[in-house]
KOLMARFI-276773 format. One record per atom (N, C-alpha, C): residue number from 0; atom name; x, y, z. Coordinates in nm, 3 decimals. Example, Ala and Ser with C-alpha at 12.3 -4.5 7.8 and 13.67 -1.06 7.14 Angstrom:
<rs>
+-----+----+---------+---------+---------+
:   k :  a :      px :      py :      pz :
+-----+----+---------+---------+---------+
:   0 :  N :   1.319 :  -0.569 :   0.780 :
:   0 : CA :   1.230 :  -0.450 :   0.780 :
:   0 :  C :   1.320 :  -0.330 :   0.780 :
:   1 :  N :   1.285 :  -0.225 :   0.708 :
:   1 : CA :   1.367 :  -0.106 :   0.714 :
:   1 :  C :   1.290 :   0.003 :   0.787 :
+-----+----+---------+---------+---------+
</rs>
This chain:
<rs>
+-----+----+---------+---------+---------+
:   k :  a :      px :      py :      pz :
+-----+----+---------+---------+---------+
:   0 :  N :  -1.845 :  -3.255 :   7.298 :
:   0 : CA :  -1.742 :  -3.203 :   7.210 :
:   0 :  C :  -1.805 :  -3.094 :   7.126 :
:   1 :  N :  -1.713 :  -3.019 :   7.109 :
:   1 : CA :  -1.820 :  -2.870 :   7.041 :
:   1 :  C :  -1.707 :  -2.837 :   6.987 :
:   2 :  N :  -1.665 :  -2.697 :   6.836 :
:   2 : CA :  -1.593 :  -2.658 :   6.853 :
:   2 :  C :  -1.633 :  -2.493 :   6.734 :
:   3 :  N :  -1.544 :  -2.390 :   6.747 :
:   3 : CA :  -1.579 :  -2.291 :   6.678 :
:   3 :  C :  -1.440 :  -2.213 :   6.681 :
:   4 :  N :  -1.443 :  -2.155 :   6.564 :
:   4 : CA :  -1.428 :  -2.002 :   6.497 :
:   4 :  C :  -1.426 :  -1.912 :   6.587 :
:   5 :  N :  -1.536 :  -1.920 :   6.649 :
:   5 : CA :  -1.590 :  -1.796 :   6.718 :
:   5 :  C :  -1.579 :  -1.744 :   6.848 :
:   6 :  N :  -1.525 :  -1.815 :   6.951 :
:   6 : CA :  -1.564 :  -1.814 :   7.069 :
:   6 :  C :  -1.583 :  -1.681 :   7.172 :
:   7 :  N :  -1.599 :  -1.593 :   7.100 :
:   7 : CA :  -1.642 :  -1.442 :   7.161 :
:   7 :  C :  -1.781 :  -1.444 :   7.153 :
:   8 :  N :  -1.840 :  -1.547 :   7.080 :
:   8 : CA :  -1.974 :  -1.552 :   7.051 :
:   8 :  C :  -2.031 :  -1.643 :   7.147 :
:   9 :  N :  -1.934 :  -1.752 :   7.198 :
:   9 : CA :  -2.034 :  -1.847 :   7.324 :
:   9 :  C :  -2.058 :  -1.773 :   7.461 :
:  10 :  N :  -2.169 :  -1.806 :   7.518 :
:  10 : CA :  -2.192 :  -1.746 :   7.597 :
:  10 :  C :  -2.140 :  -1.781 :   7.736 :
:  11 :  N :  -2.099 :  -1.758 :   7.860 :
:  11 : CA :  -2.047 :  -1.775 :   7.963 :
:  11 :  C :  -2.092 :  -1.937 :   8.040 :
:  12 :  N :  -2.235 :  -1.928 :   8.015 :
:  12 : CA :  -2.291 :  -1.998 :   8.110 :
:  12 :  C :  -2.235 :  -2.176 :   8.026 :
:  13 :  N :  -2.297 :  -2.155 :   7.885 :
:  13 : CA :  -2.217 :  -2.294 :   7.776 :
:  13 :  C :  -2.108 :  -2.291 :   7.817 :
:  14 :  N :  -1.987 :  -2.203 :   7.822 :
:  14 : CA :  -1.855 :  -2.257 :   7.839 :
:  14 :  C :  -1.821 :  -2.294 :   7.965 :
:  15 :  N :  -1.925 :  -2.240 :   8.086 :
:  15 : CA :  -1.890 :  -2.305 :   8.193 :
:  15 :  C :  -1.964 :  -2.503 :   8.168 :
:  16 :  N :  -1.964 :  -2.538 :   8.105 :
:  16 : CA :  -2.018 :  -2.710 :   8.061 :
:  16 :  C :  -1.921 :  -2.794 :   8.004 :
:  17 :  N :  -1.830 :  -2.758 :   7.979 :
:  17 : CA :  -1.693 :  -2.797 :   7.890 :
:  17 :  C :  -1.615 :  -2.784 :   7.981 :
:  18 :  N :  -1.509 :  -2.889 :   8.044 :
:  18 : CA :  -1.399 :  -2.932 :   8.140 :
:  18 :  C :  -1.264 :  -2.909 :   8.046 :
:  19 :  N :  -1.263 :  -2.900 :   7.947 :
:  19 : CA :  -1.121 :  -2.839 :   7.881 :
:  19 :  C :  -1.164 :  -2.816 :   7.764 :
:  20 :  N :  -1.063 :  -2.670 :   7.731 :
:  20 : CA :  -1.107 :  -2.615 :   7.582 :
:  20 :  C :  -0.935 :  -2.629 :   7.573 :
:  21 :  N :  -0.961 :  -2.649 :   7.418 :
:  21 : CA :  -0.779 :  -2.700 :   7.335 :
:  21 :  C :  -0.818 :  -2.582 :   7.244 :
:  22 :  N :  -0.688 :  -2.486 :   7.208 :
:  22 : CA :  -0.754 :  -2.368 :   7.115 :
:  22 :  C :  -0.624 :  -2.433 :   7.013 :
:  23 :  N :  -0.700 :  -2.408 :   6.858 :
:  23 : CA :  -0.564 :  -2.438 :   6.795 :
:  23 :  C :  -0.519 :  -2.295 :   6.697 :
:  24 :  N :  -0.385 :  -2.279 :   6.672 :
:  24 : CA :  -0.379 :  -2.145 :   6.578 :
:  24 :  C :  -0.430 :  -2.182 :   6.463 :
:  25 :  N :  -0.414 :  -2.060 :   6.406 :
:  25 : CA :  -0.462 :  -2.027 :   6.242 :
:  25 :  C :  -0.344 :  -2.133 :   6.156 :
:  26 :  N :  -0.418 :  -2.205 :   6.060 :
:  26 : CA :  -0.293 :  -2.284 :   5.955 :
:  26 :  C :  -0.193 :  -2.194 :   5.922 :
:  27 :  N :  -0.053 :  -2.235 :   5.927 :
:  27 : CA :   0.080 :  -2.167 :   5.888 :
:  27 :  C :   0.050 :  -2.177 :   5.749 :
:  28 :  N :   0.167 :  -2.105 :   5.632 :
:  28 : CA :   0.137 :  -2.049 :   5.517 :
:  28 :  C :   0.095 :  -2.237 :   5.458 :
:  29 :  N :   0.176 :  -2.301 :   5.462 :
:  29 : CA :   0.208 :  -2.430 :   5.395 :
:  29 :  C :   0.073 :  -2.518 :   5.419 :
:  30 :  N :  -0.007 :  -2.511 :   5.541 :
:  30 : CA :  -0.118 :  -2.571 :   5.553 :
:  30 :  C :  -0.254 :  -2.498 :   5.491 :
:  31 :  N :  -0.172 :  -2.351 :   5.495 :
:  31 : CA :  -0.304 :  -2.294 :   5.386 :
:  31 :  C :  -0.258 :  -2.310 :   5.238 :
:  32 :  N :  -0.192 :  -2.340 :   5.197 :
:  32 : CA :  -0.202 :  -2.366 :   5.071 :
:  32 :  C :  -0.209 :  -2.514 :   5.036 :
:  33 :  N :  -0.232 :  -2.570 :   5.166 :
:  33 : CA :  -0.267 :  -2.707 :   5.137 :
:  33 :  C :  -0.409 :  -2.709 :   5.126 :
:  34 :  N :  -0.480 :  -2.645 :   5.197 :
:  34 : CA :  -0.636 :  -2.615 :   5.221 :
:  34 :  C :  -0.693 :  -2.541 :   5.065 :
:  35 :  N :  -0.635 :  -2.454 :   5.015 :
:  35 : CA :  -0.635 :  -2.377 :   4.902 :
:  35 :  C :  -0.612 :  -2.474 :   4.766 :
:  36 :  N :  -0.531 :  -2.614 :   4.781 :
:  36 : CA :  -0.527 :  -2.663 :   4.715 :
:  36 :  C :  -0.647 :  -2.749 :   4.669 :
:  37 :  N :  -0.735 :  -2.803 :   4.810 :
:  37 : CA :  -0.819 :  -2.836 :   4.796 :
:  37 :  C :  -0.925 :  -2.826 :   4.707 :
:  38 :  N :  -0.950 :  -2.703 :   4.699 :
:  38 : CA :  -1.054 :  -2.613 :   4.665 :
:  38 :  C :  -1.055 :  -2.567 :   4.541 :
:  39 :  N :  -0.952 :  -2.525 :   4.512 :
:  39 : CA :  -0.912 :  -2.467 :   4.380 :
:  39 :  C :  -0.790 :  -2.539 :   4.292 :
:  40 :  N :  -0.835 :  -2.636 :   4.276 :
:  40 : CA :  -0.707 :  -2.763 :   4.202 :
:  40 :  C :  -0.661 :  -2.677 :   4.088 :
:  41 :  N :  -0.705 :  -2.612 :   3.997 :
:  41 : CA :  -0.686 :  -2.574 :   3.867 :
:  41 :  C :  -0.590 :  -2.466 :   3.867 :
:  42 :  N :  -0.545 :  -2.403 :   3.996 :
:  42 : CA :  -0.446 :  -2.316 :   4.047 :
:  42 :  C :  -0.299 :  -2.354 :   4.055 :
:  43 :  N :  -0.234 :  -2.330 :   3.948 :
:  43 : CA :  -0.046 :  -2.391 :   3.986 :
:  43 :  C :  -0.002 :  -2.375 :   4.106 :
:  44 :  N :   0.085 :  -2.412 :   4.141 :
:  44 : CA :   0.160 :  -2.393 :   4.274 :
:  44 :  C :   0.193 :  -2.281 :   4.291 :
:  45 :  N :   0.257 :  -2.214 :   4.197 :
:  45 : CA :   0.280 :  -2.097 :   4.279 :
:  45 :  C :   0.220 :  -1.981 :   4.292 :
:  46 :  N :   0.028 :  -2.012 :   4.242 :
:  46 : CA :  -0.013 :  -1.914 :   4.279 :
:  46 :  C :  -0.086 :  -1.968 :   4.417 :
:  47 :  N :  -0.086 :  -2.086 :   4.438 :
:  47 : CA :  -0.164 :  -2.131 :   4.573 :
:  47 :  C :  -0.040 :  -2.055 :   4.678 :
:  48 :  N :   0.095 :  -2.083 :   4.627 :
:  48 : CA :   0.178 :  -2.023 :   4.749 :
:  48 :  C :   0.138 :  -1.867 :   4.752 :
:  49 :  N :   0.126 :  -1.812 :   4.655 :
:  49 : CA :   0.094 :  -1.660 :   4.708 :
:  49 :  C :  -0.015 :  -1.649 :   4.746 :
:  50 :  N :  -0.095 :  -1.703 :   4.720 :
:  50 : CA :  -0.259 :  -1.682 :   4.786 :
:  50 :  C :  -0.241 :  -1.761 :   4.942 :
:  51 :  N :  -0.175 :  -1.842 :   4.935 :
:  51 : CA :  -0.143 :  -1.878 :   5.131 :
:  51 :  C :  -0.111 :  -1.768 :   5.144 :
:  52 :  N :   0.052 :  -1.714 :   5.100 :
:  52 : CA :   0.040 :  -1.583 :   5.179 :
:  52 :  C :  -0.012 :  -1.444 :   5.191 :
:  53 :  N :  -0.117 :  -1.468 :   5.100 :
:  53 : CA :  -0.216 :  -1.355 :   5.133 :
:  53 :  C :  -0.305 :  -1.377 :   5.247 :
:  54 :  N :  -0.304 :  -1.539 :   5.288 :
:  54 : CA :  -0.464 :  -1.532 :   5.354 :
:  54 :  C :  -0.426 :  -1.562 :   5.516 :
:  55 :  N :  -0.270 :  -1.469 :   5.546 :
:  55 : CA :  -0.222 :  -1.503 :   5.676 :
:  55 :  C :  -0.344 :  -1.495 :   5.784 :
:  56 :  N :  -0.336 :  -1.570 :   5.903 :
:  56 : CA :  -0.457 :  -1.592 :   6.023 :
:  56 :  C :  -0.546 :  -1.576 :   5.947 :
:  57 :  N :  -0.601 :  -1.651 :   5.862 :
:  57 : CA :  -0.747 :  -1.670 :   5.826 :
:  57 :  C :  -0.741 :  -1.813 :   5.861 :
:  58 :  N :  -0.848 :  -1.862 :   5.902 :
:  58 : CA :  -0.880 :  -2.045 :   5.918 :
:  58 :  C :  -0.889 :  -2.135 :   5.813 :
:  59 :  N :  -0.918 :  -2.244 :   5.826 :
:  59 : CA :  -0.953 :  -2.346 :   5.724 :
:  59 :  C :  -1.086 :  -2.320 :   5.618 :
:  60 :  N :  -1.155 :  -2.264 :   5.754 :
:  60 : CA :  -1.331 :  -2.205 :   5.711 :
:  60 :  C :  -1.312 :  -2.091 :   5.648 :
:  61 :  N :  -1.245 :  -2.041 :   5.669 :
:  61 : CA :  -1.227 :  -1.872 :   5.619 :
:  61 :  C :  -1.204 :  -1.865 :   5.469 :
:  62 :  N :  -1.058 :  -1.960 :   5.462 :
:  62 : CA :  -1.039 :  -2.021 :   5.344 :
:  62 :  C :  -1.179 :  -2.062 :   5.267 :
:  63 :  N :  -1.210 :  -2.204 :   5.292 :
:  63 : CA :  -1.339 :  -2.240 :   5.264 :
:  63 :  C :  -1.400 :  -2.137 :   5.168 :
:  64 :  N :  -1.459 :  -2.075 :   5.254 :
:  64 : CA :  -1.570 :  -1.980 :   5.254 :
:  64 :  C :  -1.510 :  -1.822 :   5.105 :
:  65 :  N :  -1.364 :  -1.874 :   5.116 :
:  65 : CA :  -1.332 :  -1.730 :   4.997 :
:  65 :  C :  -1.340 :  -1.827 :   4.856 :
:  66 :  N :  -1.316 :  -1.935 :   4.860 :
:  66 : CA :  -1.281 :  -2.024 :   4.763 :
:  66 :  C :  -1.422 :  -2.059 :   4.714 :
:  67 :  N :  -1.544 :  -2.059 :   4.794 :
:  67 : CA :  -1.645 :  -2.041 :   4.740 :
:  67 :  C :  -1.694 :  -1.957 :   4.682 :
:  68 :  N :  -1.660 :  -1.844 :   4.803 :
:  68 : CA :  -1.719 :  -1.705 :   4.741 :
:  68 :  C :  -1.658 :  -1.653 :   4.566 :
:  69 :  N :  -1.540 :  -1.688 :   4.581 :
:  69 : CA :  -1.481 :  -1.642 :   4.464 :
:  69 :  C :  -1.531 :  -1.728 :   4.330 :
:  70 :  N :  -1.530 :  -1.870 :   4.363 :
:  70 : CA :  -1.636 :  -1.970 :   4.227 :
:  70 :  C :  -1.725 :  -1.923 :   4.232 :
:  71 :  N :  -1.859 :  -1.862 :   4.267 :
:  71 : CA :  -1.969 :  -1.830 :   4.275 :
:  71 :  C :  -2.018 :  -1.670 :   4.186 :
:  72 :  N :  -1.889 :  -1.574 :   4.260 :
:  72 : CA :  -1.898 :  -1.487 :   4.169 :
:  72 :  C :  -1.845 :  -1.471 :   4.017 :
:  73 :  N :  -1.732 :  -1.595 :   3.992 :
:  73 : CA :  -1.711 :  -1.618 :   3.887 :
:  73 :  C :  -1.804 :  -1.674 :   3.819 :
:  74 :  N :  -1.896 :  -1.802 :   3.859 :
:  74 : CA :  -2.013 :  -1.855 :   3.804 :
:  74 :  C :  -2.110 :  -1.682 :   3.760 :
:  75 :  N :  -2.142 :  -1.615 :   3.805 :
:  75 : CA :  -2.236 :  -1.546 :   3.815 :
:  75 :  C :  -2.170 :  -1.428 :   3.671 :
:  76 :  N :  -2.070 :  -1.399 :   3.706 :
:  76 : CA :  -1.984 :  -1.269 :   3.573 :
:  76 :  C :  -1.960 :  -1.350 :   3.458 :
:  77 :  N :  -1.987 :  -1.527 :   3.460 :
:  77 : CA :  -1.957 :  -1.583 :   3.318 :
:  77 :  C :  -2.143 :  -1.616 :   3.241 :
:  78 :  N :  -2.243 :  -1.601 :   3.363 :
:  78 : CA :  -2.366 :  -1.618 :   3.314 :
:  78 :  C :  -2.431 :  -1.507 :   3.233 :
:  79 :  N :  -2.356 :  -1.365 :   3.292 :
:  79 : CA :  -2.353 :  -1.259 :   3.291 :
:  79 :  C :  -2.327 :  -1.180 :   3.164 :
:  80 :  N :  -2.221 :  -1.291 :   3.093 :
:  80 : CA :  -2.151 :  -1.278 :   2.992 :
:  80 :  C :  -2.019 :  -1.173 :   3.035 :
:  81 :  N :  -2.019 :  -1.126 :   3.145 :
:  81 : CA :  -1.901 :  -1.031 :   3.165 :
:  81 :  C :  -1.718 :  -1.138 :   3.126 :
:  82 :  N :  -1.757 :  -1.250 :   3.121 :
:  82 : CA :  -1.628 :  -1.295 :   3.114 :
:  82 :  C :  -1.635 :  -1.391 :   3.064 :
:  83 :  N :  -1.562 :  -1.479 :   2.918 :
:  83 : CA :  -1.601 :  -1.585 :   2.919 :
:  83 :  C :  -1.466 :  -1.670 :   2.932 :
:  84 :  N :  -1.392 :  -1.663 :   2.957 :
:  84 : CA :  -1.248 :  -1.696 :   2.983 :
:  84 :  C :  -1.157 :  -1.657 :   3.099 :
:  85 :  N :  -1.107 :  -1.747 :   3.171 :
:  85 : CA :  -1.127 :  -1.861 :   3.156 :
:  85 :  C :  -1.256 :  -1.958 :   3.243 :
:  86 :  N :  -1.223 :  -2.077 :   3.164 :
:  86 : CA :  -1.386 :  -2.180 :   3.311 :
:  86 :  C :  -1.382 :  -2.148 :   3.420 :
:  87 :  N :  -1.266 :  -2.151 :   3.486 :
:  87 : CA :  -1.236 :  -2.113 :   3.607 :
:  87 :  C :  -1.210 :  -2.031 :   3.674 :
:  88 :  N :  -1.213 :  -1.995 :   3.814 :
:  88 : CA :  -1.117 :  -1.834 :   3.856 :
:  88 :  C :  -1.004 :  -1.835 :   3.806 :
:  89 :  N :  -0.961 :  -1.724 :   3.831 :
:  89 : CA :  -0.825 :  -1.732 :   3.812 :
:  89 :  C :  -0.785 :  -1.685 :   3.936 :
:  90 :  N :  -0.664 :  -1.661 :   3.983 :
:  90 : CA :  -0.559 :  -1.658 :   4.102 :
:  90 :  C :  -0.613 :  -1.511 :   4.139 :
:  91 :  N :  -0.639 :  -1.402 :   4.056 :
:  91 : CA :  -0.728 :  -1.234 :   4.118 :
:  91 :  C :  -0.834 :  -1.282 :   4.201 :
:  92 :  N :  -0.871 :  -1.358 :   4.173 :
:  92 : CA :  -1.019 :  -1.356 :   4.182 :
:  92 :  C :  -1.060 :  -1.401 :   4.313 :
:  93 :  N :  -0.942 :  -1.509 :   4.361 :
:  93 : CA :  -0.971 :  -1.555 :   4.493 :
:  93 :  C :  -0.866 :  -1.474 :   4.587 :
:  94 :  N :  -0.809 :  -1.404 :   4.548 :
:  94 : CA :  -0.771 :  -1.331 :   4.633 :
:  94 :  C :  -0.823 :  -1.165 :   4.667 :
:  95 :  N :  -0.930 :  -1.159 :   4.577 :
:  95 : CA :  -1.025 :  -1.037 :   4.575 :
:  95 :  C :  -1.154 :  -1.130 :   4.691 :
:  96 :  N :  -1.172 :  -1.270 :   4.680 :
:  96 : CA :  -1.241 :  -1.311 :   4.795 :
:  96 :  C :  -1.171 :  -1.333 :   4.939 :
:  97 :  N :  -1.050 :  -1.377 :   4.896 :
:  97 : CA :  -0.957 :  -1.403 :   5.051 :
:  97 :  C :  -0.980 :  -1.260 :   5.133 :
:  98 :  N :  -0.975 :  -1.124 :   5.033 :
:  98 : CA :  -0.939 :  -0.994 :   5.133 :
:  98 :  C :  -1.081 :  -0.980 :   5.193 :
:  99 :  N :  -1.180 :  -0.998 :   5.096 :
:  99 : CA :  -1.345 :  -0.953 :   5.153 :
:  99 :  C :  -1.329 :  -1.075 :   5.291 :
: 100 :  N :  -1.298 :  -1.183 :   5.281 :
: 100 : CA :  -1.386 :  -1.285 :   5.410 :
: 100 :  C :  -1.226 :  -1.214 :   5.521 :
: 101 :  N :  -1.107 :  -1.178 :   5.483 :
: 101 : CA :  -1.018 :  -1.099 :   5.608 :
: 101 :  C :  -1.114 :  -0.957 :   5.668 :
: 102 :  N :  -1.167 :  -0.923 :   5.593 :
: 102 : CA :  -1.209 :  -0.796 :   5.627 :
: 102 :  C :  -1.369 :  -0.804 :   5.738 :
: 103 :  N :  -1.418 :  -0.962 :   5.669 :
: 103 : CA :  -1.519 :  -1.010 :   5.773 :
: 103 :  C :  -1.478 :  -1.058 :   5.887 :
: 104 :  N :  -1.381 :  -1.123 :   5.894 :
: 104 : CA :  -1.332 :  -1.205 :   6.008 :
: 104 :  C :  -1.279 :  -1.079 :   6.112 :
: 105 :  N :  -1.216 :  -0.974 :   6.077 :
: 105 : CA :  -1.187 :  -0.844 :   6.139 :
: 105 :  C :  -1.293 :  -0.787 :   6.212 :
: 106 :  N :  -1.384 :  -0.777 :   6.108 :
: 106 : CA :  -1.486 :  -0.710 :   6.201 :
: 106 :  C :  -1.597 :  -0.800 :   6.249 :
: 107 :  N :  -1.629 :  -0.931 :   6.252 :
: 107 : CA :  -1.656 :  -1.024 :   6.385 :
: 107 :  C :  -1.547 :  -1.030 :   6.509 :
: 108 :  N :  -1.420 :  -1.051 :   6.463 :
: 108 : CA :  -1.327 :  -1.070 :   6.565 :
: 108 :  C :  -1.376 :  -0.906 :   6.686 :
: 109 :  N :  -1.404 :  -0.806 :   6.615 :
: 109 : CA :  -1.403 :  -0.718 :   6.679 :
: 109 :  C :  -1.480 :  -0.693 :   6.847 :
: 110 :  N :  -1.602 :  -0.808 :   6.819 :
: 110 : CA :  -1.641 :  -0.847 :   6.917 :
: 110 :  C :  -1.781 :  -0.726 :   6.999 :
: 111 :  N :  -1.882 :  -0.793 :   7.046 :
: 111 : CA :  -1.950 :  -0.677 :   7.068 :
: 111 :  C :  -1.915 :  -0.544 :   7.178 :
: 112 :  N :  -1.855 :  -0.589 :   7.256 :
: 112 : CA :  -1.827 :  -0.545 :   7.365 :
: 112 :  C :  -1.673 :  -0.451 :   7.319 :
: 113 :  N :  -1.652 :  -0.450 :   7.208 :
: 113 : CA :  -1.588 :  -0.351 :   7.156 :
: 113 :  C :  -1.407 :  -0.385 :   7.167 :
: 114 :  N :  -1.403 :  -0.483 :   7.269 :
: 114 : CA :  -1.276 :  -0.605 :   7.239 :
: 114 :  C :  -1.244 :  -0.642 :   7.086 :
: 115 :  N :  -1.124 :  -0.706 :   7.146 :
: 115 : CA :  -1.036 :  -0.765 :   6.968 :
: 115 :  C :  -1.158 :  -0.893 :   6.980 :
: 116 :  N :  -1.204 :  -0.962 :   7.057 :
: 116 : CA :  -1.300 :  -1.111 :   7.061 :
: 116 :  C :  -1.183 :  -1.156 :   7.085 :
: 117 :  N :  -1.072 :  -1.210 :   7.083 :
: 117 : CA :  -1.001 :  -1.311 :   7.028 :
: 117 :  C :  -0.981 :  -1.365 :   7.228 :
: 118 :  N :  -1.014 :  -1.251 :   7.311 :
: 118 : CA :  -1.017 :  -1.357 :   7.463 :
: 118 :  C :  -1.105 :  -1.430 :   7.505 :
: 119 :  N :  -1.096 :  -1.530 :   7.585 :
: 119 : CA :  -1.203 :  -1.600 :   7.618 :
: 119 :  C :  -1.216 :  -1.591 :   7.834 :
: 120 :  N :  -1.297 :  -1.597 :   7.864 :
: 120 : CA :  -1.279 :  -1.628 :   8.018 :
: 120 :  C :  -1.193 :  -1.742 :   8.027 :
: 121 :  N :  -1.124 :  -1.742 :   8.138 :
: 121 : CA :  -1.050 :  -1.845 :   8.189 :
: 121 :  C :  -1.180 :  -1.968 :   8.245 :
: 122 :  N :  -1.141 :  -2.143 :   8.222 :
: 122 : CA :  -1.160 :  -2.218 :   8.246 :
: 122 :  C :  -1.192 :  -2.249 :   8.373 :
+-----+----+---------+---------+---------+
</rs>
């Protein structure tokens, strides 16, 4: 059992070892702001609903990964003294990370071979 993000990145010979691949889509808006909820509790509802729909086809990880990024640089601009209010992000802030990890996922998806990535060889 294996599974990835990535699969423009496995190599031919690994995926010929696997007898069925199940691909699943990107979370619809409602499961990303369920994922978003996770992460960032201190966020009302209706900014988790607009930040789902900012973070259309991004993954669970993708998510993840902005919701960190965005606590982290907030940790860092309040050590900084650049901000001392509030404790938390606020709703800019993770969506100034949602666009940076879209803009990564774009250009991995891009793939080396100069493809979107997003095909895989047939099974």
């Amino acid at each position: 059992v294996a599974a990835t993000n990535r699969p423009q990145d496995l190599d031919s010979a690994l995926l010929s070892r696997f007898d069925v691949r199940v691909a699943f889509p990107p979370p619809d808006a409602e499961c990303r702001a369920s994922i978003l909820a996770l992460y960032a509790k201190h966020l009302p509802d209706d900014a988790l609903t607009q930040l789902a729909n900012a973070s259309e086809g991004l993954s669970g990880r993708d998510i993840f990964d902005a919701c960190r990024l965005a606590e982290r640089k907030w940790v860092c601009m309040r050590l900084r003294g650049r901000v001392t209010q509030p404790a938390l992000p606020p709703p800019d802030e993770y969506a100034r990370a949602l666009e940076s990890r879209r803009a990564l996922a774009l250009h991995v998806a891009k793939g080396r071979d100069g493809t979107d990535g997003l095909t895989t060889d047939a099974a």
